[in-house]
HTML snippet that shows the backbone in 3Dmol.js (N, CA, C, O; Angstrom):
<script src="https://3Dmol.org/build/3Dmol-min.js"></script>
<div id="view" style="width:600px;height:400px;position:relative"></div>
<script>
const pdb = `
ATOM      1  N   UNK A   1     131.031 132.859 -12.757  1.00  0.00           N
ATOM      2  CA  UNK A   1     131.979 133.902 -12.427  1.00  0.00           C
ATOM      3  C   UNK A   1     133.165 133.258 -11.724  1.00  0.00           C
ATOM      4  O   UNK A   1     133.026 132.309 -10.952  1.00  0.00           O
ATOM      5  N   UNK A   2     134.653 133.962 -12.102  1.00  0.00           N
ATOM      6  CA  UNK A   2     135.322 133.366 -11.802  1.00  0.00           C
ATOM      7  C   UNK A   2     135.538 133.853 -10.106  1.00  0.00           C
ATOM      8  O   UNK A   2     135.086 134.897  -9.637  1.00  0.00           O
ATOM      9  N   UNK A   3     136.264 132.917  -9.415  1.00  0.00           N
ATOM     10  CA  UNK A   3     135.669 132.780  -7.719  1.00  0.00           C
ATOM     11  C   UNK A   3     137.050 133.689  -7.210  1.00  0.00           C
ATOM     12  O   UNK A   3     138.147 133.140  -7.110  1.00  0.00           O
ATOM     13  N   UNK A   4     136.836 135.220  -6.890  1.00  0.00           N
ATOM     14  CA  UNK A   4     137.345 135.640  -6.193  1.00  0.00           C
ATOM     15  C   UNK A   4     136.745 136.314  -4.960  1.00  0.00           C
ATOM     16  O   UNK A   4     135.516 136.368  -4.924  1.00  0.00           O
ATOM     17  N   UNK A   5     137.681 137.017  -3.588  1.00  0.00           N
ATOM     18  CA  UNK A   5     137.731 137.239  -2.675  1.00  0.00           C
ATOM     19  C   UNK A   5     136.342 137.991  -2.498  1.00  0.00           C
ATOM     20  O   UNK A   5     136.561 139.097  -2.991  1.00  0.00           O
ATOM     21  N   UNK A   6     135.466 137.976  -2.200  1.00  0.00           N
ATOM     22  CA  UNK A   6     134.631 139.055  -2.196  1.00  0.00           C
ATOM     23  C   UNK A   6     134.961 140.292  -1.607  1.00  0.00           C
ATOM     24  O   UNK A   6     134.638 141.256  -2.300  1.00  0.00           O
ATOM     25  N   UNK A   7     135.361 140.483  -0.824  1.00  0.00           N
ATOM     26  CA  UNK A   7     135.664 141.759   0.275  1.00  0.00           C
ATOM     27  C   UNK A   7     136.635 142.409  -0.817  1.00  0.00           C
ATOM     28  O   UNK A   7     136.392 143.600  -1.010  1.00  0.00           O
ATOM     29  N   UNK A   8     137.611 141.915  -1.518  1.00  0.00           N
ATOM     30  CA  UNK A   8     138.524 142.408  -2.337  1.00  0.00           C
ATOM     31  C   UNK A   8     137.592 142.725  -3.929  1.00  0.00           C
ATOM     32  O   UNK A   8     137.775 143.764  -4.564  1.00  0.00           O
ATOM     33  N   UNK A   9     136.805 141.851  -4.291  1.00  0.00           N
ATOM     34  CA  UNK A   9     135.983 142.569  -5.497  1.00  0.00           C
ATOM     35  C   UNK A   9     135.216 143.610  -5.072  1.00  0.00           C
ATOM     36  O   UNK A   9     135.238 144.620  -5.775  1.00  0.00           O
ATOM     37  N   UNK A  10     134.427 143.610  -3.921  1.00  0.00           N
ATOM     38  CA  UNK A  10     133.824 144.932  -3.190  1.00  0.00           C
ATOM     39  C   UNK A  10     134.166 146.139  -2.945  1.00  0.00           C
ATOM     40  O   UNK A  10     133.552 147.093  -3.424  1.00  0.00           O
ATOM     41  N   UNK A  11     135.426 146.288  -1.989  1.00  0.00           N
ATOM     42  CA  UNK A  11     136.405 147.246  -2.431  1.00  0.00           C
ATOM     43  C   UNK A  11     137.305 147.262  -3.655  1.00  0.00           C
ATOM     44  O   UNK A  11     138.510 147.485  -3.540  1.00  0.00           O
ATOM     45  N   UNK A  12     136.827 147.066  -4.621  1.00  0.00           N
ATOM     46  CA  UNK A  12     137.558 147.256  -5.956  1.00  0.00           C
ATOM     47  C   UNK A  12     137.011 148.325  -6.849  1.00  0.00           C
ATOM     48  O   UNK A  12     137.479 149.252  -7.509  1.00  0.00           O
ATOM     49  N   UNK A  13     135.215 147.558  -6.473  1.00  0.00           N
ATOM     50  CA  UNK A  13     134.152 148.502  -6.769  1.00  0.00           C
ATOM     51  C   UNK A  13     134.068 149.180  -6.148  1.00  0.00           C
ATOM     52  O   UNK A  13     133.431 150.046  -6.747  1.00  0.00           O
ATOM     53  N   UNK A  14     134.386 149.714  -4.647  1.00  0.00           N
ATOM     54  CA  UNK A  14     133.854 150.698  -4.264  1.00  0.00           C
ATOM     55  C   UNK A  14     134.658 151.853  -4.711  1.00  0.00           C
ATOM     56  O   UNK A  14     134.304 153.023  -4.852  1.00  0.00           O
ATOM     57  N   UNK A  15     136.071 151.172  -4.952  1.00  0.00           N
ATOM     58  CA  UNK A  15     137.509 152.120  -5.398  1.00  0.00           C
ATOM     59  C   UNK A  15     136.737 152.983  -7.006  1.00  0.00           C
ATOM     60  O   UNK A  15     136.565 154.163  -7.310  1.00  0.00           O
ATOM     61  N   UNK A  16     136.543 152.098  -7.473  1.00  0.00           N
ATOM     62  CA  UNK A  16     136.088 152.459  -9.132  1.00  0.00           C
ATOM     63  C   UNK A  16     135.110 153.048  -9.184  1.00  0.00           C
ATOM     64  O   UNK A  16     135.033 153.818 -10.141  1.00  0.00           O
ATOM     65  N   UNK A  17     134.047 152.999  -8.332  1.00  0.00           N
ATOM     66  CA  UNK A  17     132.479 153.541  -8.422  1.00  0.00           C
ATOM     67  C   UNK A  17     132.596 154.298  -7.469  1.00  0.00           C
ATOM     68  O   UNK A  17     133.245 154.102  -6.441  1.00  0.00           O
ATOM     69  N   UNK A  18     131.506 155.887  -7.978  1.00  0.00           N
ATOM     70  CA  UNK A  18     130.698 156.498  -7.231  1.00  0.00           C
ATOM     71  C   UNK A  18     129.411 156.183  -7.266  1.00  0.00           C
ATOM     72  O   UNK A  18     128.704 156.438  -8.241  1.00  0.00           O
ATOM     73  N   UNK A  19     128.859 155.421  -5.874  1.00  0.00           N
ATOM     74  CA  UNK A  19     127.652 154.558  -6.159  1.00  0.00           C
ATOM     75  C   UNK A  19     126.277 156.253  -5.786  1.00  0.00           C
ATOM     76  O   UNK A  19     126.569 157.282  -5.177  1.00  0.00           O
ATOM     77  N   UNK A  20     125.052 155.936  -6.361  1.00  0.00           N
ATOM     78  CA  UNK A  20     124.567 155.379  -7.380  1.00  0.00           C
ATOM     79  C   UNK A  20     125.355 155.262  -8.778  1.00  0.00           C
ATOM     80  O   UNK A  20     126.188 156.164  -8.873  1.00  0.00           O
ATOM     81  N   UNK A  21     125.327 154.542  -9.707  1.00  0.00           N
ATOM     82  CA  UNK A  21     126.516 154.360 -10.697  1.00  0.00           C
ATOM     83  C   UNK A  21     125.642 153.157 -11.808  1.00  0.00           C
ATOM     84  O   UNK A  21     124.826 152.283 -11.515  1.00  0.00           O
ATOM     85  N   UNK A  22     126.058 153.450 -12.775  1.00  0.00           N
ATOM     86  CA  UNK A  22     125.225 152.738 -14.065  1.00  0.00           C
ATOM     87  C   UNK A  22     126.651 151.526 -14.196  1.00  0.00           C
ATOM     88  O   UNK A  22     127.745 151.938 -14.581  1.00  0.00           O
ATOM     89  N   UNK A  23     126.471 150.276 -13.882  1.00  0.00           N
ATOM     90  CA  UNK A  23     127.286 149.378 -13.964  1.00  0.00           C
ATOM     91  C   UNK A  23     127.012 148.462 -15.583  1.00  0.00           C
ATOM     92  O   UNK A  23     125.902 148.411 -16.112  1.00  0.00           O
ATOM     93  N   UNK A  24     128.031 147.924 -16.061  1.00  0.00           N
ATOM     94  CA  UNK A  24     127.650 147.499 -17.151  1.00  0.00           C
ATOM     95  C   UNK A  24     128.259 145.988 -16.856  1.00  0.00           C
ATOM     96  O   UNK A  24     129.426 145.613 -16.742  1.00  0.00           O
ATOM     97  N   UNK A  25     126.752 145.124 -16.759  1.00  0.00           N
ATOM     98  CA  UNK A  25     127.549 143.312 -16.920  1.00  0.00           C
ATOM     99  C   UNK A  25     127.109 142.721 -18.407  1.00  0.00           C
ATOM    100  O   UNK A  25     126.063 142.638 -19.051  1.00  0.00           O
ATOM    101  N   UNK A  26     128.097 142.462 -18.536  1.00  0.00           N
ATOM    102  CA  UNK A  26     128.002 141.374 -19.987  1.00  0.00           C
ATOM    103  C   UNK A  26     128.070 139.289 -19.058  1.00  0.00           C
ATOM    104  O   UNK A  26     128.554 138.760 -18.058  1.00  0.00           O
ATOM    105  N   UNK A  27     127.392 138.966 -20.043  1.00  0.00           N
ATOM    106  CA  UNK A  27     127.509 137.722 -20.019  1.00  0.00           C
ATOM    107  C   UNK A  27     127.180 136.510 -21.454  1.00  0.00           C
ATOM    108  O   UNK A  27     126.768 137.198 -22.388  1.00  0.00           O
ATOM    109  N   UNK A  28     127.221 135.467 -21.744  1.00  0.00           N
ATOM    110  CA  UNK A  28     127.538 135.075 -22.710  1.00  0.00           C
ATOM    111  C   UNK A  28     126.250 133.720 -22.397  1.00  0.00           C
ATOM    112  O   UNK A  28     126.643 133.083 -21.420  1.00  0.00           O
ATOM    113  N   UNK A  29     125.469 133.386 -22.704  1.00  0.00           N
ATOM    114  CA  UNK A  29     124.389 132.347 -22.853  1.00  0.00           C
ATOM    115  C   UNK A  29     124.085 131.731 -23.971  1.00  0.00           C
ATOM    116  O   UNK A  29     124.971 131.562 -24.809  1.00  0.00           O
ATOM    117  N   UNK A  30     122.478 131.174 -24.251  1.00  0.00           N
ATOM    118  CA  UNK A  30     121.981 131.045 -25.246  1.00  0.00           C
ATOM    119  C   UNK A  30     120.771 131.254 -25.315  1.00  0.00           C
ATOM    120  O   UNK A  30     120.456 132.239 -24.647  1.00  0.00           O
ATOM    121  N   UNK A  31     119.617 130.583 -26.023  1.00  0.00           N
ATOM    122  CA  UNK A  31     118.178 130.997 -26.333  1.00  0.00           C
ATOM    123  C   UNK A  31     117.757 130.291 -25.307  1.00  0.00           C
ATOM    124  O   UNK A  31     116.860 130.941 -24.770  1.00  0.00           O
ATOM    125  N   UNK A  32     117.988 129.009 -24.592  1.00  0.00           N
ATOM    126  CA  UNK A  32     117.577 128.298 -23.639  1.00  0.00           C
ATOM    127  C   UNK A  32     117.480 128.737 -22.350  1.00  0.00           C
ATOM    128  O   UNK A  32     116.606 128.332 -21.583  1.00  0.00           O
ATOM    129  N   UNK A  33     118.775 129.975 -21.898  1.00  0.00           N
ATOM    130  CA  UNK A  33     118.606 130.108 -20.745  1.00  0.00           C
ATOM    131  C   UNK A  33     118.471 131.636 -20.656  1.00  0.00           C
ATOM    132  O   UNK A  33     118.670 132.384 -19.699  1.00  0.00           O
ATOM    133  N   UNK A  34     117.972 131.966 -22.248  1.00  0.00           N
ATOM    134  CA  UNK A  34     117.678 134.061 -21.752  1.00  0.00           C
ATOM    135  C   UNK A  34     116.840 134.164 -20.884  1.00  0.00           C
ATOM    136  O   UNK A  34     117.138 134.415 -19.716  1.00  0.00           O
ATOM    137  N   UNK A  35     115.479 133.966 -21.356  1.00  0.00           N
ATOM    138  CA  UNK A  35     114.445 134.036 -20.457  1.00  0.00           C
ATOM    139  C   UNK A  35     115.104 134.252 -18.824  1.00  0.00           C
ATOM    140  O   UNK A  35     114.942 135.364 -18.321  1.00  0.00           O
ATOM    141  N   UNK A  36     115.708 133.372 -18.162  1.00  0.00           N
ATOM    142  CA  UNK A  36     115.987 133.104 -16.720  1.00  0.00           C
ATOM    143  C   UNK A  36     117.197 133.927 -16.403  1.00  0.00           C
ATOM    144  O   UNK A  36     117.332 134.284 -15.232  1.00  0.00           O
ATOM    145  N   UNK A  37     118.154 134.299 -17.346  1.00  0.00           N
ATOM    146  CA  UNK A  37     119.206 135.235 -17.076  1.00  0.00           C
ATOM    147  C   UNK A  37     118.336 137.140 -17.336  1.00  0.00           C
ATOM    148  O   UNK A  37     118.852 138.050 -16.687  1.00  0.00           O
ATOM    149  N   UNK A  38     117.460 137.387 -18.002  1.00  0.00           N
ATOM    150  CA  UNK A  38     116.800 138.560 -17.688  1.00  0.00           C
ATOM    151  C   UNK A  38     116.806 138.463 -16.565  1.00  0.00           C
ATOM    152  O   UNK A  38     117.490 138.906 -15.642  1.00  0.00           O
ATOM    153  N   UNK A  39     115.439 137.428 -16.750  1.00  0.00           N
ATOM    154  CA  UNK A  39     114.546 137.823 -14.641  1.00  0.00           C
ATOM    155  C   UNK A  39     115.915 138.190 -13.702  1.00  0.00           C
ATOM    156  O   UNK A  39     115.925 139.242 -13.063  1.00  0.00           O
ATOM    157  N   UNK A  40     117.048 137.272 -13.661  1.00  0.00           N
ATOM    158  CA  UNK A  40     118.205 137.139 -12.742  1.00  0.00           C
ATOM    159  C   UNK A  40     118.465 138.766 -12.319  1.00  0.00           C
ATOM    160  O   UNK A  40     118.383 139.434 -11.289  1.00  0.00           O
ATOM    161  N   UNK A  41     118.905 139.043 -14.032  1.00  0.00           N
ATOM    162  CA  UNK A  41     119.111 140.803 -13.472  1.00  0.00           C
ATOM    163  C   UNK A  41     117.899 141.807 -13.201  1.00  0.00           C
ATOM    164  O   UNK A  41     117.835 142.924 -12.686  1.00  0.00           O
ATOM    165  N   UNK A  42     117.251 141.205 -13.592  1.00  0.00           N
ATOM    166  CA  UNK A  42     115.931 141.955 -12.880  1.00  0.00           C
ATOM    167  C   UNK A  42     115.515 142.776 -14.456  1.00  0.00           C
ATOM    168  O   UNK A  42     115.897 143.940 -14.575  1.00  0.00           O
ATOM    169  N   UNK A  43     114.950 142.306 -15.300  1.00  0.00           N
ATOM    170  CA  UNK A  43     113.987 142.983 -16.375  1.00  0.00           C
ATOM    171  C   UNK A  43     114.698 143.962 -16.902  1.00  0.00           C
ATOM    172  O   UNK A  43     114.076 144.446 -17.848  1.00  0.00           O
ATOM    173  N   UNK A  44     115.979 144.609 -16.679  1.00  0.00           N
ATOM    174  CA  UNK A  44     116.291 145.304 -17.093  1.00  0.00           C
ATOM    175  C   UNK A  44     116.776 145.883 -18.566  1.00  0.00           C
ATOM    176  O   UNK A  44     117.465 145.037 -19.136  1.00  0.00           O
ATOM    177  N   UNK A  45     116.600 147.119 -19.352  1.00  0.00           N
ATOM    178  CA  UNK A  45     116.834 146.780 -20.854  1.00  0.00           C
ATOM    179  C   UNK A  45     118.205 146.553 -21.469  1.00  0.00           C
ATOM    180  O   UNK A  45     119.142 147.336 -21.320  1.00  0.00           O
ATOM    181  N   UNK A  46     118.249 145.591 -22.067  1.00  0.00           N
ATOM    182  CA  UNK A  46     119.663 144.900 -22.737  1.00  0.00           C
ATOM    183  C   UNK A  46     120.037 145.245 -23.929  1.00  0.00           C
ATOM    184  O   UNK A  46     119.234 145.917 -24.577  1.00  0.00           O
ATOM    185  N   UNK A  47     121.089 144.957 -24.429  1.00  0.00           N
ATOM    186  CA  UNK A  47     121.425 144.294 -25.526  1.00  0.00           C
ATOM    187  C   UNK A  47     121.553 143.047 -25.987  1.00  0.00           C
ATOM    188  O   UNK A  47     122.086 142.403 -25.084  1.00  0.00           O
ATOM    189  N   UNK A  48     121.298 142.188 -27.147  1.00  0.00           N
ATOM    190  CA  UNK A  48     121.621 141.037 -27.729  1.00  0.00           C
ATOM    191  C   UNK A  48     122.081 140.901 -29.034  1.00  0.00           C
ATOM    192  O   UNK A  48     121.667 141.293 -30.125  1.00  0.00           O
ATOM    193  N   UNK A  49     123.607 139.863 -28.438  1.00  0.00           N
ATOM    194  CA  UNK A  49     124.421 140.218 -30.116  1.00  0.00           C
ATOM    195  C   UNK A  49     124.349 138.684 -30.074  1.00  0.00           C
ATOM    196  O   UNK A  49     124.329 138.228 -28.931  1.00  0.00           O
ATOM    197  N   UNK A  50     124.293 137.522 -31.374  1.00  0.00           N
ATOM    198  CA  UNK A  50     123.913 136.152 -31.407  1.00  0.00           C
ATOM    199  C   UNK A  50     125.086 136.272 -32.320  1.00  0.00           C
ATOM    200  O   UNK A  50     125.173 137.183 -33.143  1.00  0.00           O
ATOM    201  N   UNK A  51     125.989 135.342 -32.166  1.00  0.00           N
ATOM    202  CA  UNK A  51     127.610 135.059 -32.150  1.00  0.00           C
ATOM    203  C   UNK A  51     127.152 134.303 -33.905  1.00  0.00           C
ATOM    204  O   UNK A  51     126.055 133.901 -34.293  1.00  0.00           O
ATOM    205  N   UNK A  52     128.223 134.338 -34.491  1.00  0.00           N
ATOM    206  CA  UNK A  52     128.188 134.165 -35.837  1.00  0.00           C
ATOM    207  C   UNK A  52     127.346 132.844 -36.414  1.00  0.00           C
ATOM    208  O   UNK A  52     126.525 132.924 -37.327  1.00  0.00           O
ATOM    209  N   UNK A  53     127.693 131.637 -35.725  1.00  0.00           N
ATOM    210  CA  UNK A  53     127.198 130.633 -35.924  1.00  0.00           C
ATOM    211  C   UNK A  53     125.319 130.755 -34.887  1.00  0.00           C
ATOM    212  O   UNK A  53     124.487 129.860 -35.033  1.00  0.00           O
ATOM    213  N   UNK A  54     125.158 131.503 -34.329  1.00  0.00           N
ATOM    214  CA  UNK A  54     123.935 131.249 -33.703  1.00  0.00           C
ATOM    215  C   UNK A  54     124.271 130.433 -32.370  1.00  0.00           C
ATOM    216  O   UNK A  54     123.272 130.481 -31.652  1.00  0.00           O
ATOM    217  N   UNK A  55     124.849 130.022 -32.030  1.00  0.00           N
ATOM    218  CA  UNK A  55     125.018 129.448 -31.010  1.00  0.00           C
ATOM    219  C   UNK A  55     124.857 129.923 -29.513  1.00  0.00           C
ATOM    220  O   UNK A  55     124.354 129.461 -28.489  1.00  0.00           O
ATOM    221  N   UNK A  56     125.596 131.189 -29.921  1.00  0.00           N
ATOM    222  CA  UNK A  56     125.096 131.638 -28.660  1.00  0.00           C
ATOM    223  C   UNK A  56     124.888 133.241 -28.346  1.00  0.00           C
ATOM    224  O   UNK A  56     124.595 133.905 -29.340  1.00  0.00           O
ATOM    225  N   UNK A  57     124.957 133.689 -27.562  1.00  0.00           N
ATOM    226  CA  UNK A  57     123.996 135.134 -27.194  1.00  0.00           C
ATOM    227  C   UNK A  57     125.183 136.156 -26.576  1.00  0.00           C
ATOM    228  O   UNK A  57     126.027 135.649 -25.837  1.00  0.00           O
ATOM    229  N   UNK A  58     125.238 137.322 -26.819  1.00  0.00           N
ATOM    230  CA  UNK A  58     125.980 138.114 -26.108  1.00  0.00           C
ATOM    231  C   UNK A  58     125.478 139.113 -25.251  1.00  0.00           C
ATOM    232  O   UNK A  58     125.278 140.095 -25.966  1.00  0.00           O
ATOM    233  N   UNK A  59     125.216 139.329 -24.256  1.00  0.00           N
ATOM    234  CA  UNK A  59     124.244 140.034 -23.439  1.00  0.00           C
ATOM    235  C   UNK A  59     125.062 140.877 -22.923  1.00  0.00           C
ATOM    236  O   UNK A  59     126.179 140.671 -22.446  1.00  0.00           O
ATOM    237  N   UNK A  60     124.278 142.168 -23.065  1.00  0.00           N
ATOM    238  CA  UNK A  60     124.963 143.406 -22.159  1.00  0.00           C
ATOM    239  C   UNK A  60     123.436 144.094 -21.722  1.00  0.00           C
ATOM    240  O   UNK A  60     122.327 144.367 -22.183  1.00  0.00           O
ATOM    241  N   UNK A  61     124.330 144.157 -20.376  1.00  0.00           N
ATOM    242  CA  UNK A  61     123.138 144.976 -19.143  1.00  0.00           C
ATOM    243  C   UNK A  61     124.029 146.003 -18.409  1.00  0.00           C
ATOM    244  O   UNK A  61     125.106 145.808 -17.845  1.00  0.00           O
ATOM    245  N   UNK A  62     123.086 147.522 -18.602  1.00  0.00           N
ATOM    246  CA  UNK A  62     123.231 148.448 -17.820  1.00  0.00           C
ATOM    247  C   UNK A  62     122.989 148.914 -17.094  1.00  0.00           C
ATOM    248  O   UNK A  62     122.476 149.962 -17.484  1.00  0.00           O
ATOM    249  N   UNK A  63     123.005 148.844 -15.764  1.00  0.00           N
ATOM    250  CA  UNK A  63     122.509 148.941 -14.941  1.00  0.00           C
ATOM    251  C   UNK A  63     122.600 150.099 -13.458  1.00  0.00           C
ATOM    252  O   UNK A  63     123.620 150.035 -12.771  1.00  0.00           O
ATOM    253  N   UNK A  64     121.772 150.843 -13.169  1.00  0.00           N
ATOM    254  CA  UNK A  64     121.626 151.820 -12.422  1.00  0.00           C
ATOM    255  C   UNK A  64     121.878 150.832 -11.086  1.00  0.00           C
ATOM    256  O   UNK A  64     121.038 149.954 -10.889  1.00  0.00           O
ATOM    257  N   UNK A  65     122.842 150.935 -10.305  1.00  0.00           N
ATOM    258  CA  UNK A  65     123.164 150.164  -9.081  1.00  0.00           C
ATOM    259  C   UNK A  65     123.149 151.384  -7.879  1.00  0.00           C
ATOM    260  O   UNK A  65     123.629 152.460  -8.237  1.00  0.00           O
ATOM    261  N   UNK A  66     122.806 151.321  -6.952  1.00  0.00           N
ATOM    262  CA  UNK A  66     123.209 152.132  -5.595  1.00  0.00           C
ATOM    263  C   UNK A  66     124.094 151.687  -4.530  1.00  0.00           C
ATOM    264  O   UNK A  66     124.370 152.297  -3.497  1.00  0.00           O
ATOM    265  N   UNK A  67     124.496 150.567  -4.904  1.00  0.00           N
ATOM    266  CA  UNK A  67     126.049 149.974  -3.962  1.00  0.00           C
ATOM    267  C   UNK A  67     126.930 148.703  -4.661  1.00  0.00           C
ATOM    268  O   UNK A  67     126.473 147.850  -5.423  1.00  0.00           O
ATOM    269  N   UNK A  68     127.931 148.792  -4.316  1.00  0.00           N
ATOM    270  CA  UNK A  68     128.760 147.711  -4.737  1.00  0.00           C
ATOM    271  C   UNK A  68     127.812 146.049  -4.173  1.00  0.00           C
ATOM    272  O   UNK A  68     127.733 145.159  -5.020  1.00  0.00           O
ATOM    273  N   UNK A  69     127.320 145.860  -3.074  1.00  0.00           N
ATOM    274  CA  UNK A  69     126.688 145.154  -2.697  1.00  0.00           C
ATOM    275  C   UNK A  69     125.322 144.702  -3.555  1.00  0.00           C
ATOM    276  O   UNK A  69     124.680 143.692  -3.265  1.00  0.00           O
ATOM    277  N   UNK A  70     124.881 145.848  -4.956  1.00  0.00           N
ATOM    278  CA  UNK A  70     123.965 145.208  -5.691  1.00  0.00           C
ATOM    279  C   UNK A  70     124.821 144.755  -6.499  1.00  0.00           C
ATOM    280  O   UNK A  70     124.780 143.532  -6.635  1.00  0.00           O
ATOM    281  N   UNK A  71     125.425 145.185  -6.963  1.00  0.00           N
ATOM    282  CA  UNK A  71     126.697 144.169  -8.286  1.00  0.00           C
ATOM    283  C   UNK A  71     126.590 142.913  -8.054  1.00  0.00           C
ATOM    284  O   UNK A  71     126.189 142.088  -8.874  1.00  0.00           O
ATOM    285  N   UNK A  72     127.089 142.587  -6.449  1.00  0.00           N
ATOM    286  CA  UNK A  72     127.456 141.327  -6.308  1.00  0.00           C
ATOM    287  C   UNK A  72     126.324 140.414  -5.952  1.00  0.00           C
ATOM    288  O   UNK A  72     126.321 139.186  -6.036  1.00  0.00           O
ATOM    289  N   UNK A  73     125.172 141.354  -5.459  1.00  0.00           N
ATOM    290  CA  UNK A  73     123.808 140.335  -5.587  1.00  0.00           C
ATOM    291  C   UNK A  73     123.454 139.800  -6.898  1.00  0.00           C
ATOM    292  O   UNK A  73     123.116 138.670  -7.249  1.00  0.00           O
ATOM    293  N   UNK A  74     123.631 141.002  -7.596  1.00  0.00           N
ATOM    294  CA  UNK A  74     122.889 140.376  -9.065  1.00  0.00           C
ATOM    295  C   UNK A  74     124.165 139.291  -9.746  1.00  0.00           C
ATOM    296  O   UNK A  74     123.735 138.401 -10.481  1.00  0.00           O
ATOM    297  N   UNK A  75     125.678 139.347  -9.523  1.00  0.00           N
ATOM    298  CA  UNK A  75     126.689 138.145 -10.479  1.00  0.00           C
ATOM    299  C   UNK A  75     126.091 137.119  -9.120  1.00  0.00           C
ATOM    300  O   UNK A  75     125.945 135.989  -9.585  1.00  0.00           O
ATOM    301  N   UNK A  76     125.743 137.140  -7.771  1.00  0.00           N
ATOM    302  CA  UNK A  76     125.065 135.515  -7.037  1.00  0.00           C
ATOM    303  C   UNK A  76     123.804 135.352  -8.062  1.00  0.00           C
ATOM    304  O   UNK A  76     123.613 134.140  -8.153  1.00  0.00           O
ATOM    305  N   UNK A  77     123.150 135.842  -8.625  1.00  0.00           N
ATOM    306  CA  UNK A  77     122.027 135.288  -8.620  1.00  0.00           C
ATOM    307  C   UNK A  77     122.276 135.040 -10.268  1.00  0.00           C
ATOM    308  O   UNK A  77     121.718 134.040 -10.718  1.00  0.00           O
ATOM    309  N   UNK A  78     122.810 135.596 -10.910  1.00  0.00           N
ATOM    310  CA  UNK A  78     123.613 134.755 -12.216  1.00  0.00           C
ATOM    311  C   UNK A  78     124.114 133.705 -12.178  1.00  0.00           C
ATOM    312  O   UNK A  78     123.701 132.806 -12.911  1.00  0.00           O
ATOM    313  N   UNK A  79     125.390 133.470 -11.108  1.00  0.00           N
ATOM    314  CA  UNK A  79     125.716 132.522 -11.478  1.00  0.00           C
ATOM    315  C   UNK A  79     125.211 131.091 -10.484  1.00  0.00           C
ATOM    316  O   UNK A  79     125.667 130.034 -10.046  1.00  0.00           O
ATOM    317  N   UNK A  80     124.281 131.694 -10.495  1.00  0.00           N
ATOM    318  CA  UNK A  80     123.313 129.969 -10.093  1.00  0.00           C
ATOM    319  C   UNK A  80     122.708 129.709 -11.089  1.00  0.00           C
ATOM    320  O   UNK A  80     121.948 128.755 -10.918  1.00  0.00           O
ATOM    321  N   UNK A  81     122.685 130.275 -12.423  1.00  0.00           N
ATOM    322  CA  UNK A  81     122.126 129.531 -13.732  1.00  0.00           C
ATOM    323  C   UNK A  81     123.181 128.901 -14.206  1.00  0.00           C
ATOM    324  O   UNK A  81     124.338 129.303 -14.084  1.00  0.00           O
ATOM    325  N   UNK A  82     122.765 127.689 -14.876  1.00  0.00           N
ATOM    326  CA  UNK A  82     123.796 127.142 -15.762  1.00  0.00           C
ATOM    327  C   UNK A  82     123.710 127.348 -17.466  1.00  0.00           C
ATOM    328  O   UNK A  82     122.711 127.714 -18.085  1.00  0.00           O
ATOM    329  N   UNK A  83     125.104 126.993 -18.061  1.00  0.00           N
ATOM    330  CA  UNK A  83     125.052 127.597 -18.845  1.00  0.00           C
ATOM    331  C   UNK A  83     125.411 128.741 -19.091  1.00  0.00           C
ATOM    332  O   UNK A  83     125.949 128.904 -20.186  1.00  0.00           O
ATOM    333  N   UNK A  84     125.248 129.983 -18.152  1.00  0.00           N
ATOM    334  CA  UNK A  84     125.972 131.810 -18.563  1.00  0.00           C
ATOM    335  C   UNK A  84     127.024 131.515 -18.024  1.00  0.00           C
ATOM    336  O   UNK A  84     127.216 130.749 -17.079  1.00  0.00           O
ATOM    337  N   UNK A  85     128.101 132.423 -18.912  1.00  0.00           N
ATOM    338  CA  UNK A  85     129.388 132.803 -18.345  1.00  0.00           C
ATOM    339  C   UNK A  85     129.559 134.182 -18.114  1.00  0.00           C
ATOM    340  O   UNK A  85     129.873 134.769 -19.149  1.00  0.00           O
ATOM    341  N   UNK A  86     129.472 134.857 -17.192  1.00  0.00           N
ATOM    342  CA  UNK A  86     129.995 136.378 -16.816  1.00  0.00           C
ATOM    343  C   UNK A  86     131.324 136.741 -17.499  1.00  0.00           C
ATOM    344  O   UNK A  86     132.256 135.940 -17.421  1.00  0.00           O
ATOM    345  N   UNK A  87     131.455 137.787 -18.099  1.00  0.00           N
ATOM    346  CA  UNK A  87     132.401 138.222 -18.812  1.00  0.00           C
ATOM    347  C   UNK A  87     133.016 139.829 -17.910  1.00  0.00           C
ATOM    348  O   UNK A  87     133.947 140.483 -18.380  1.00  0.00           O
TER     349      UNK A  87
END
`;
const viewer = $3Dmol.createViewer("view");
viewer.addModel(pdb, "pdb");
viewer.setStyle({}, {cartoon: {color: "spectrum"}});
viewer.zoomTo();
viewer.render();
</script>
């Protein structure tokens, strides 16, 4: 994820969301690191679109959040995998 202010992505979300709120993260992987990008967001049910050549994975997660503060737990605990890019 690209590295901005937190306090300013927080109130961005809080501006945009009425929390509880179904948040939607996409991110971009492959077969090597799905497995570990589920668990990350926590089991939750996805989508998977596998990019023309196979190479790589398009992941979308919807997610029932109750604060801006879970958003940003779950993109920390993404982007300590290597390999995903948050979209």
């Amino acid at each position: 994820m690209i590295s901005m202010d937190l306090t300013k992505l927080k109130a961005l979300l809080d501006d945009q969301y009425e929390w509880p709120a179904v948040y939607n993260f996409k991110f971009i992987g492959n077969e090597t690191n799905r497995d570990e990008l589920i668990m990350a967001v926590g089991e939750k049910p996805h989508h998977e679109k596998p990019s023309k050549t196979g190479k790589y994975i398009s992941f979308t997660f919807n997610v029932k959040c109750n604060s801006s503060d879970e958003v940003l737990t779950i993109y920390e605990r993404v982007g300590r995998l290597h390999g995903i890019l948050a979209l």
